[in-house]
C-alpha positions, 0 to 999 in steps of 0.5 A: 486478539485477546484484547479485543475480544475482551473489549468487544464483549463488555460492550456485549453485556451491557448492550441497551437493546435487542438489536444491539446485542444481536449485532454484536453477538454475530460480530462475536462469533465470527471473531472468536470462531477458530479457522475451522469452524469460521464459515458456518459462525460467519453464516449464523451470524450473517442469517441475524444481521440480515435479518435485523438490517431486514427490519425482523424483530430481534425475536424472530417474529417479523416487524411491519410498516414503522416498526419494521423501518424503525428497527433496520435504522436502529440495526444500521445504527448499531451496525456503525457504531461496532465499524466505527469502534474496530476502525479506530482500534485499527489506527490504534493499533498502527494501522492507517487508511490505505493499510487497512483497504489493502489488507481487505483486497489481499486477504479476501476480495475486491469488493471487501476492499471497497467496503473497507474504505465505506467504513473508513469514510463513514468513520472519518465524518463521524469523527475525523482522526486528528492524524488525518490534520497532523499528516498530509499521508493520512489526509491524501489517503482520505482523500484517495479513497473519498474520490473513489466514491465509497457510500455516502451514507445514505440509506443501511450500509448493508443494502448499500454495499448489497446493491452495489455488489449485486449482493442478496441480503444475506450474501451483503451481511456475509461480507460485512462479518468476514471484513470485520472479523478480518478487521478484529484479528489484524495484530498491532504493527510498527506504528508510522508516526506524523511528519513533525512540524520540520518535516512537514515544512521540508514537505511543503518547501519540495513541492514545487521541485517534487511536482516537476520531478512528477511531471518528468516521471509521468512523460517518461513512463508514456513516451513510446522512445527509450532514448527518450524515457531515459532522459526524462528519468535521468534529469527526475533522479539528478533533481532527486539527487541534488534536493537531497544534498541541498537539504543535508547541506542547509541542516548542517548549516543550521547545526541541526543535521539530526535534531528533525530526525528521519520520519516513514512512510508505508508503500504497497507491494502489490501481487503478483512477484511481491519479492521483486517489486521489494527488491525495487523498492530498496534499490530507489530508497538505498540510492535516496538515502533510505532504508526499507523494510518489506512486512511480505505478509501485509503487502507494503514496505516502510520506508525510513528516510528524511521527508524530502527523500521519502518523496522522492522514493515514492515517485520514482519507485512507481514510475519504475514499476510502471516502466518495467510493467511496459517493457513486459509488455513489449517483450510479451508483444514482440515475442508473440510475434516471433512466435507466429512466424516461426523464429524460435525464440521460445516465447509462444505456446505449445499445442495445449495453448500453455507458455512453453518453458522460459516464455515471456508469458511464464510465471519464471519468466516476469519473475526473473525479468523483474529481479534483474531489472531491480539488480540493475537499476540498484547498480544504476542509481547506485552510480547516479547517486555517487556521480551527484555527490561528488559535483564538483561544485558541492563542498566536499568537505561540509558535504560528506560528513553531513550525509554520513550523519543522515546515514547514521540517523537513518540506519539508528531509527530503522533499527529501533523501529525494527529490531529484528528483521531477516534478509531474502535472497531471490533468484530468477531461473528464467535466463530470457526473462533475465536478459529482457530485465536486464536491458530494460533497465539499462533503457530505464537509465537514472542519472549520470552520464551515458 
């Protein structure tokens, strides 16, 4: 923080022009207010941005007709000019796109979440980020976020993001310093670089493979058969699988089987039950030849692998989460209905209307189903992945010293991108939850034979 308050106020003292200098001295006081103290500086701060996005002199005396027109468009100007500057000290500070909107949403709400991505596109057509050419990952963030339809530009950002929100002027400015304090304070982390020109080219070659694998994945995640659903996941991951020893194979081939190392990538870990959905993750990226690293505080994990598998891990592990989010719901269903009619099976509510202990409606109960479903499929992939390295028509004898050079590479750069990490153990103490997780996963079957 220390670095960018520095900078943040040498572009305070030589500020060319009153609306400049109130702009960025309310920015400053709500970047440098302590905890404590920071609603009322936000608030003092927020009474002066609106006031000058209102078109009022810098004064305090009001501006009329083109004055006061003149002086919201140099406020909204100035106003960018400061966003611009702290999203780029984001990217600079290893933060990317989808990053950045995530945090907004985790830290504060919905709607600084989309004013985070207005900031981020606006930042984009002023000067767009040569990683967004370099890294198909940062172009499909972009891309995801212009689809949502942020601000086009037209009009301030302030009324634009007060209309939008049903926000009064002030309460819109409220917004905007809260998101760019968030934005001036967020530390510097592990920085997840460009694929390289290999790895790019490895993602361009899967692509076909990796669209039929999505294809698979998406009618296995909407079929209402399990029997189904479990072929279709099954014949996605042995396709995972087989590309993943194709790959380690040709390298070798090449005499180049760590000369294009591991690259990464960064997957959100959405609220509620964030431990659980991490443990998935490392489940799918440990059976894809991966390694994850879960930041609990930021809410995503960073994947290292080779580009093939990193995919691979991406896809799987959301057609995962969107099962297992079905077979909640399901078992939710089905234990509501048991309830009403009397079974007994602890599922429903008392007479105060709140989930009774052990209920599928309960925070103990979604928490165990989903680490005895992680538990579960990590031992299913696990067996998955062994069964398709030793097919027969593989050559064991190129094969395996070939994926045990990709281990190694793997676990080398995990290391030397984070040196220092911590284990987390969890523990569900939900039995029914656990039994429901359990037999989902066994629905949910990756791989290998019956």
């Amino acid at each position: 923080m220390g670095e960018l308050k520095g900078e943040a106020a040498d572009v305070a003292d030589v500020a060319e022009n009153d609306v400049e200098d109130v702009i960025e001295r309310a920015y400053l006081r709500a970047l440098n207010a302590a905890d404590a103290d920071a609603e009322d500086a936000v608030d003092l701060g927020a009474s002066a941005l609106a006031a000058a996005g209102s078109g009022t002199a810098a004064s305090g005396t009001a501006a009329s007709g083109p004055d006061a027109s003149g002086t919201a468009s140099a406020a909204n100007d100035a106003l960018l000019a400061l966003t611009d500057r702290l999203v780029r000290s984001c990217w600079t500070r290893g933060w990317q796109p989808a990053d950045v909107v995530r945090i907004a949403r985790r830290r504060l709400t919905d709607g600084h979440a989309r004013l985070a991505a207005d900031l981020i596109t606006a930042e984009a057509r002023t000067a767009p980020a040569a990683t967004a050419s370099q890294d198909p990952r940062w172009a499909a963030q972009l891309a995801e976020l212009a689809a949502a339809g942020p601000w086009n530009g037209e009009g301030t950002l302030l009324t634009a993001h007060g209309h939008r929100e049903r926000l009064d002027g002030f309460s819109a400015a409220v917004s905007v310093l809260e998101l760019l304090r968030l934005l001036g304070r967020l530390p510097r982390i592990t920085p997840v670089a460009a694929p390289t020109a290999a790895g790019a080219a490895a993602h361009r070659h899967a692509a076909p493979l990796l669209g039929r694998i999505r294809a698979l994945l998406a009618k296995a995640e909407s079929t209402d058969f399990p029997e189904e659903a479990e072929a279709l996941s099954s014949k996605a991951q042995q396709l995972m699988a087989r590309h993943s020893i194709d790959e380690a194979l040709i390298a070798s081939d090449a005499g180049a089987a760590g000369s294009d190392g591991p690259g990464a990538c960064r997957i959100g870990i959405d609220q509620p039950y964030e431990g659980a959905k991490a443990l998935l993750l490392d489940a799918v990226a440990a059976a894809n030849r991966c390694q994850a690293v879960w930041a609990g505080d930021f809410g995503f994990s960073t994947v290292v692998g080779f580009e093939p598998d990193l995919e691979a891990v991406e896809l799987l592990y959301t057609s995962l989460l969107v099962q297992a989010d079905a077979a909640m719901l399901r078992t939710a269903k089905g234990a509501g209905k048991g309830a009403g009619n009397g079974s007994g099976n602890g599922a429903g509510k008392s007479r105060n209307g709140k989930a009774r202990h052990g209920g599928s409606r309960s925070k103990d109960f979604r928490q165990s189903f989903l680490i005895a479903y992680a538990g579960r499929i990590r031992e299913r992939l696990a067996d998955a992945t062994e069964q398709a390295t030793h097919a027969p028509d593989l050559p064991a004898e190129r094969l395996l010293p070939a994926l045990a050079a990709r281990d190694v590479a793997v676990r080398d750069t995990t290391t030397r991108m984070f040196p220092t990490t911590t284990s987390h153990r969890l523990k569900g103490r939900d039995h029914e939850g656990w039994t429901h997780g359990t037999e989902a996963a066994d629905r949910a079957v990756l791989g290998g034979r019956q």
